[in-house]
N, C-alpha and C positions, 0 to 999 in steps of 0.2 A: 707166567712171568712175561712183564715187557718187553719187549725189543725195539731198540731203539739204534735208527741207522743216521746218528749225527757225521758231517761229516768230519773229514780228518783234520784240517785246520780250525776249524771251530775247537773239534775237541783239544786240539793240542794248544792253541789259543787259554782254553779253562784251566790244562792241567801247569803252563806258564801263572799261569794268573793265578792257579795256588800255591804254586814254587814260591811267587813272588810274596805273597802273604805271608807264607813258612817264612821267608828273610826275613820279612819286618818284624815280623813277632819276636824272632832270635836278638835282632840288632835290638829292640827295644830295651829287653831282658839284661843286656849287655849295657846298656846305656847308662851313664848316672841319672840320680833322682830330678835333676834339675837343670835345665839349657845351659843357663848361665849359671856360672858359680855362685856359690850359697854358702852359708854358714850350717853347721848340723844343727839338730833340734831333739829336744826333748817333749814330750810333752808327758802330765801328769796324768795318774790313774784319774779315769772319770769318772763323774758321779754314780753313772749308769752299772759300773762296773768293771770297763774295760781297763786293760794292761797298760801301762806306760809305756808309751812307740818311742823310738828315737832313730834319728837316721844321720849317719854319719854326715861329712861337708862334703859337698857335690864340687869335681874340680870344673864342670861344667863340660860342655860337647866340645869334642876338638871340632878344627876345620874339618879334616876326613869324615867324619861321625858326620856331622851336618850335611856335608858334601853326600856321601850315603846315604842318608835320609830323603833326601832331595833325588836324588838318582831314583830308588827304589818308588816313591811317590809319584814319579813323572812315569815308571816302566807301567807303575800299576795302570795307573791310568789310560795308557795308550794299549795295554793288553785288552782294559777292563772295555775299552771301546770296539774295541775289534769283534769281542765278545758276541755284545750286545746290538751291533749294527750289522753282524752277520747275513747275507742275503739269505739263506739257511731260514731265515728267519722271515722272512718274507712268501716263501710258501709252505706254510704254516697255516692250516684255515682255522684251525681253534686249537683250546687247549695249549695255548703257548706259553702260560705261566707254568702248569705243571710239565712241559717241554724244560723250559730253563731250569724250572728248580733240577729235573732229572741228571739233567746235563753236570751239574756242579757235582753229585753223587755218582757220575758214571765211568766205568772204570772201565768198559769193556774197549772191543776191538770197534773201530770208527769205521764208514765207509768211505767208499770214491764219490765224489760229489761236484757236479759242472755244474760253477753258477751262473752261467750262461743258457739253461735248459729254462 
């Protein structure tokens, strides 16, 4: 098995930055069908076979819901940067792809890391 000695703000840097995913995905799920309000719709069985969809009338995003949207998009971001611009990352001689992907699946215990060395 690998072992891998990422350090502690890196990793906890990842495991934010999936925190922060988990939000959005929630708040999505949560959201109505449509930004701005909308009328609901029908649509007819089609030809192909499928069911008749319909979806009720969307009151649209309040201000907070947008305002949230915006918040968690601007965190993602500034996580997803920290991430990837990691000094961590720079003494690295190869292998750096399968490094990050590890990183995004890794659950273990992080080390002490000077990025100063």
């Amino acid at each position: 098995m690998t072992t891998y000695d990422f350090p502690r703000d890196l990793h906890a840097a990842q495991m934010r930055l999936h925190q922060l995913r988990a939000e959005q995905y929630a708040l999505g799920l949560a959201l109505p069908w449509s930004v701005e309000p909308a009328d609901g719709w029908t649509a007819p069985k089609t030809v192909q076979g499928g069911e008749p969809r319909s979806l009720p009338p969307s009151p649209g995003y309040t201000e907070a819901q947008t305002r949230e949207i915006a918040r968690l998009r601007s965190e993602v971001l500034t996580v997803a940067i920290t991430v990837t611009t990691h000094p961590y990352w720079g003494t690295c001689s190869e292998g750096l792809v399968d490094l990050r992907t590890a990183l995004k699946h890794f659950h273990g215990p992080a080390c002490e890391y000077d990025a100063a060395a």
